[in-house]
N, C-alpha and C positions, 0 to 999 in steps of 0.2 A: 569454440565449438558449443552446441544448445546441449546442455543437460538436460534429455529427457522425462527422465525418471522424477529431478529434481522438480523442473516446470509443471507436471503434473500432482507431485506433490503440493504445489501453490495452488494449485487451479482449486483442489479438494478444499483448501483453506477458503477460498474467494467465497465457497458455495456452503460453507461449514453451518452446522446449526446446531447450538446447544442451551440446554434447560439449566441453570444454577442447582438445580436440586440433583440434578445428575452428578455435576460437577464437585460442588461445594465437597462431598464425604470423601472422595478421592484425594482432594484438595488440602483436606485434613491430614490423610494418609502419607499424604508426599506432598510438602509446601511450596517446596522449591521449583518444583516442575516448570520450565516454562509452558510445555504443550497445554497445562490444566490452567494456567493463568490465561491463557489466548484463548483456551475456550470459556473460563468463567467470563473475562473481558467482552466474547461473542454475546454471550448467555446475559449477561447484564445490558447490552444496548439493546437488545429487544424486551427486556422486561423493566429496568430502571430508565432507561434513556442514555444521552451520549454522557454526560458526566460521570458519571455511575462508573461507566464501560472506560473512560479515560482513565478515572482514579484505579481502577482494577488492572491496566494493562501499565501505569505507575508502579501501581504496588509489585506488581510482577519482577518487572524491571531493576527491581529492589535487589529480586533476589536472583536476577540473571541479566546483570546490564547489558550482554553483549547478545542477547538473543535478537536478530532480526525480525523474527515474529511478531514478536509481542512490540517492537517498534512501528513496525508496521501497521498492525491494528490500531495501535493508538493513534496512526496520522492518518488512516481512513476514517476514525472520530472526530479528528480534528476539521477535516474536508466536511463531515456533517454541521461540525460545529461554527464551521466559516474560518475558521482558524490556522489561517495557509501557510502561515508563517509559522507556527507550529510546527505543520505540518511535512512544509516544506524540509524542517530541521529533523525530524525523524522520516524521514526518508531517505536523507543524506546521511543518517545514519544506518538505516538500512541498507544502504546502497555500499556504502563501506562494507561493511560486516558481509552481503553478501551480494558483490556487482554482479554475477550469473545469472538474477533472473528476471525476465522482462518486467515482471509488472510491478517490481519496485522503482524502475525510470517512468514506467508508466507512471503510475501516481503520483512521484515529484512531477512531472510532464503536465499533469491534467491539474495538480495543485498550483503550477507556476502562470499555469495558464488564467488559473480564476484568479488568481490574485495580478492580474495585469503583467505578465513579463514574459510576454511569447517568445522573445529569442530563447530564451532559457526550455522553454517548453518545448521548441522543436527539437534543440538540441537532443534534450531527453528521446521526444519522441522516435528520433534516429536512432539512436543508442536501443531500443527496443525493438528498430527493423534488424538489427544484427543479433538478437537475440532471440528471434522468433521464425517460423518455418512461414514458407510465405503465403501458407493461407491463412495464415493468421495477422498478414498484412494490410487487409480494406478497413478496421477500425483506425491505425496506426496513420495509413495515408490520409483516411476521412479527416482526421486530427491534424497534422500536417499543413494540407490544403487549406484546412479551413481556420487554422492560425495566419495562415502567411497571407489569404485573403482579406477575412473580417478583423483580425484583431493587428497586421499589419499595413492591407493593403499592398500589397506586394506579388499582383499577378503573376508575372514572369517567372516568380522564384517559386510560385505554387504548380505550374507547371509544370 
């Protein structure tokens, strides 16, 4: 069953934006926080770059290994960073911690894919048609199709 409430929750993360200077004195106040680390982690790849924003959503992870967020954030850096195999691996950690919601298959999906291993990517990509209502299915197929065509050659099964 789609956890609505939860998938929206993510989506607000996808589109999140924050300033270090916002962040950092909160950050202070409550160190442990994962939510203040995934936004300093945010807050840092737009003002220091993707390293910066890795080691920030590391250092997070310090103090809350098992947050899915902040795994998360780190392996959409790592996808800037080219880094798929990273990336791939915190995703798969993400994906443990919390399989409910599509765009953490999504992202291993679209990371398995740039890193050359479309079976793997569709798979994902399936895994995120059950997890998603289905107007939110024409990215998912787009992705599908155009694995099973360009990256396998495999008409029939894109069909």
């Amino acid at each position: 069953m789609i956890n609505k409430r939860r998938q929206d929750e993510m989506r607000a993360k996808l589109i999140m934006r924050a300033k270090s200077a916002d962040v950092l004195p909160a950050l202070k106040e409550d160190p442990t926080n994962p939510d203040l680390w995934y936004r300093l982690g945010l807050a840092y790849g737009d003002e220091k770059g993707i390293e910066e924003a890795i080691d920030t959503f590391s250092q997070g992870l310090v103090y809350n290994p098992f947050s899915s967020d902040l795994y998360f954030g780190r392996g959409r850096k790592y996808i800037g960073a080219r880094q798929f195999w990273r990336a791939i691996s915190d995703f798969t950690m993400t994906i443990r911690l919390d399989p409910t919601l599509w765009n953490h298959w999504y992202y291993r999906a679209v990371s398995y894919n740039l890193n050359g291993r479309p079976e793997e990517a569709v798979t994902d990509f399936r895994e995120c048609l059950a997890l998603t209502e289905t107007e939110d299915w024409y990215p998912l197929v787009d992705w599908i199709f155009l694995t099973y065509v360009v990256d396998m050659g495999q008409m029939k099964k894109a069909r």
